[in-house]
N, C-alpha and C positions, 0 to 999 in steps of 0.2 A: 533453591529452585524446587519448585513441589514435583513427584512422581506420583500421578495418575494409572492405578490400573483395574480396572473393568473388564466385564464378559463379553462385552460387544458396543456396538458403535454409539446405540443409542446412551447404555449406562456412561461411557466418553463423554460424550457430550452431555449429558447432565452432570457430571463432576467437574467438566470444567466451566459449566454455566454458577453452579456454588463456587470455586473457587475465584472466579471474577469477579462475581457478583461481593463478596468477603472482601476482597484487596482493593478491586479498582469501581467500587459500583458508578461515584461520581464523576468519574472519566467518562466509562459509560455511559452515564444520561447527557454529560455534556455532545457525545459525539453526535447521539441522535437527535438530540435536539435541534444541534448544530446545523447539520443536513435540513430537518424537518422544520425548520424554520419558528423553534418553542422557546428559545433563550429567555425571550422577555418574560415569560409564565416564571420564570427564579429571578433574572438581574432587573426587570421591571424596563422603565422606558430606555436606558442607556444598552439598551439589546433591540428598540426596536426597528432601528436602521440594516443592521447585520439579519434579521427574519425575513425585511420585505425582500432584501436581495435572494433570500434562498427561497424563499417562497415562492419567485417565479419558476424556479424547476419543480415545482410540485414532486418535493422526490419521497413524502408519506404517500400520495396516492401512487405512484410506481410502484415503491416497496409495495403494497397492497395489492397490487397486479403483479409483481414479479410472485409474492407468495402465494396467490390461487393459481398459477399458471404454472407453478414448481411441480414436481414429481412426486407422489407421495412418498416415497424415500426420504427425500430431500427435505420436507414437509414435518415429517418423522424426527428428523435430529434437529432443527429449527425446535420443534414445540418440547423437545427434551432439554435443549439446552434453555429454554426460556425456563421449565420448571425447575430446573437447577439454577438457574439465577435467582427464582423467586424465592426458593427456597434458602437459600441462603443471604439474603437481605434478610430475610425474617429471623434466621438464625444469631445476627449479629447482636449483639447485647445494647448498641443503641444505635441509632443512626449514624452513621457517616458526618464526621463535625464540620463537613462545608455545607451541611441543611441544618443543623443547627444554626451558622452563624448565619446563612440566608433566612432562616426561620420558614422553611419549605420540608415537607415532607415528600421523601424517595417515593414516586411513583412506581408502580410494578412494569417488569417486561414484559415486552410482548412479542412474537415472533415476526413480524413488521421490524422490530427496531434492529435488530441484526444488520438486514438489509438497509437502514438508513447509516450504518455504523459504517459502512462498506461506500456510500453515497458521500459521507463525513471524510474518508480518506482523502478519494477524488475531490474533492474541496479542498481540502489540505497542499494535497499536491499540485492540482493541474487548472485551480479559479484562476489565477493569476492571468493564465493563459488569455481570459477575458480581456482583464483591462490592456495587456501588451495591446489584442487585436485593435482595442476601441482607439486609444492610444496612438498605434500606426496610423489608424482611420486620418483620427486631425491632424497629424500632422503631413501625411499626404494632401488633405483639402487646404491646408496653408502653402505650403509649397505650389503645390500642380503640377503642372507643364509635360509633354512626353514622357519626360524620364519614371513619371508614375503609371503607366501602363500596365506594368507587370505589382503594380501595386507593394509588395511586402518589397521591393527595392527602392523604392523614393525614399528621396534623401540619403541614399548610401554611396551613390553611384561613383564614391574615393572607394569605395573598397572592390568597385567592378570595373575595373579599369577595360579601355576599347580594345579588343584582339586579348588574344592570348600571351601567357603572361608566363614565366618562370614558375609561377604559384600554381600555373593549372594540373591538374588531374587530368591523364591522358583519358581519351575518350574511350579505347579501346586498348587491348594488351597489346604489347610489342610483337609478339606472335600466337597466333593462333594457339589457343589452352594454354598458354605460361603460365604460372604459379608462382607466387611470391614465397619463398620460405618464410617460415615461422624463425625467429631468433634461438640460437642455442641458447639451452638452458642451464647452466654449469652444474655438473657432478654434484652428486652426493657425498657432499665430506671437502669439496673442493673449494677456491677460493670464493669465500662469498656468503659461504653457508654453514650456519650454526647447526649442529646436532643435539638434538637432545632425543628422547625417549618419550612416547607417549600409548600407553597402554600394549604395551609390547612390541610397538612398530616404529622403527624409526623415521624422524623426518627433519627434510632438509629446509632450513628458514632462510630465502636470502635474509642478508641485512638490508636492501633497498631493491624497492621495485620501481619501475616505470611507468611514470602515468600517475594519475590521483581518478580514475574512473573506480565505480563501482564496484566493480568483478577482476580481479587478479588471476589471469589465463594467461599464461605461457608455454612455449616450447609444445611438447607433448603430455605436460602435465601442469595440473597447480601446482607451484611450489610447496605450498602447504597440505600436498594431497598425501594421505597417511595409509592409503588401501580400502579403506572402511567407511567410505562416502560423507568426507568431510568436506568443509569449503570455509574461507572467511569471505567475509562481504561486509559494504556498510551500505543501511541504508539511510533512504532521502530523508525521510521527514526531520525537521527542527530537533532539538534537543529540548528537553521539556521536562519536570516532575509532576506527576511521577513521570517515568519514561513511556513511550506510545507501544511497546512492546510486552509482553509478559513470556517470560521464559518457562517453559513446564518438559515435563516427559511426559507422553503420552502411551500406555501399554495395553492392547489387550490380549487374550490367551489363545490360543486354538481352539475351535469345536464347532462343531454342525459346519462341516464343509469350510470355514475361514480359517485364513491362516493368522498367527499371532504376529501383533503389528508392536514395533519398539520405535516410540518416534521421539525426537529431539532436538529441540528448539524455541521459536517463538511465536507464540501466537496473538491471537490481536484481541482486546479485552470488549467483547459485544460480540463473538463471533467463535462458533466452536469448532474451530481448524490450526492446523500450525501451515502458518504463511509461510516460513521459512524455516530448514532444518536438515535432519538426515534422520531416515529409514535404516542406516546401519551398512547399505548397499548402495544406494547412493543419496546424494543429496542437491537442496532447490534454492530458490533463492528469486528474488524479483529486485529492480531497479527503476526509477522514477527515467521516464523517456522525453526525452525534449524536442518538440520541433511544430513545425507547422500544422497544427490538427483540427482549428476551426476557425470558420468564417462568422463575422456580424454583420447582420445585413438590417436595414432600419426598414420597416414595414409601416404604408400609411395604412390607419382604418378605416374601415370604409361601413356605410350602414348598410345591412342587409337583412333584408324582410323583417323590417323592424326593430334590428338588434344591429349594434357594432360592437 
């Protein structure tokens, strides 16, 4: 895992734009691409199905609006980290050997593509969500009848059964401000829990937790909380090589009024931040969310003054 340390934000983020740009450049172009609707410019026609779909979200002309609309700060570490990536594709002794074997040469970054790399996640994670919607659509207009009213329930209506039900969730607490306790969380040293040492603090491992959710919270602490703003977490995306992560330290020193920053974790390759990590004091983390978040609704065209 490489350690990064700089004088300030901006030298950050150009060290870690050469650092990605060196390890994962074609990841990187894949993700933007991916977003920005370019695949077929490398894989040729068997990419052009996968463009028209992203091409309807126009998300290089967003990135291009999210970037004149940034703050020049923001703006600031965007165009630093672009030249530490460019710099460091130039530095590498040849190409990256998945454009040799495409027989395409590595385009340069641009501070646009960041913002489609971030565009490429959400793709990642939450397109899907599309086809469920469309998906529900037909199969609601097959069915029909009342019981589709409330739409995202047709065809379920075994699992909502008429009245109330043993399964229900009371609607309101048994009394005014009740409070469900949190689950004990067994002793340090006690049954359940391995000890070992970890840079001078000890901590308590269960051997099984409950649940298979994202974030491991219990009791009044994480099990795995050591003092020093640590966490485990897994996240959502696929398993893949290389991996969609890149793990670094990030450091920089004190002066002119800022304080010195020690960060640790992993950051995402097209993008000059640690997504997820610890500051030494505490630490963050994000989780892929599931639920009902968009509607498709089919739109006729209509001509207008000329144009439809």
């Amino acid at each position: 895992m490489p350690t990064i340390e700089a004088t300030d934000r901006l030298d950050l983020a150009y060290a870690t734009g050469f650092l990605h740009a060196q390890d994962r450049y074609f990841q990187m172009d894949l993700s933007r691409r991916l977003a920005a609707g370019e695949l077929a410019e490398l894989f040729g026609s068997v990419a052009l199905e996968q463009d028209r779909n992203a091409r309807l979200f126009r998300f290089r002309s967003v990135a291009r609006e999210v970037l004149a609309q940034a703050a020049p700060a923001e703006r600031a570490v965007l165009e630093a980290y672009t030249r530490g990536v460019n710099a460091g594709l130039a530095r590498l002794a040849g190409r990256p050997w998945e454009y040799w074997v495409l027989g395409q040469p590595p385009l340069p970054w641009r501070p646009e593509d960041t913002i489609l790399v971030e565009h490429a996640m959400w793709w990642d994670l939450q397109v899907n969500g599309l086809r469920r919607e469309i998906l529900r659509q037909q199969i609601n207009a097959r069915l029909g009848g009342a019981q589709c009213g409330a739409r995202w329930k047709c065809g379920l209506s075994f699992l909502y059964p008429a009245g109330r039900t043993s399964w229900d969730a009371p609607a309101a607490p048994a009394s005014e401000g009740a409070v469900t306790a949190a689950p004990a969380v067994a002793a340090r040293g006690g049954a359940g829990c391995a000890q070992r040492q970890r840079g001078g603090g000890r901590v308590c491992e269960r051997a099984a937790r409950a649940g298979g959710g994202q974030q491991q919270l219990g009791g009044r602490r994480p099990p795995d909380y050591d003092g020093r703003g640590a966490r485990r977490q897994r996240y959502a995306p696929r398993e893949r090589v290389p991996p969609v992560w890149y793990h670094a330290r990030l450091r920089t020193v004190a002066g002119a009024g800022a304080q010195a920053l020690d960060l640790n974790g992993v950051t995402l390759p097209g993008a000059p931040l640690l997504v997820a990590g610890s500051n030494g004091h505490i630490a963050w983390g994000f989780t892929n969310s599931y639920g009902t978040w968009l509607d498709v609704t089919r739109c006729r065209a209509q001509r207008w003054g000329g144009m439809s």
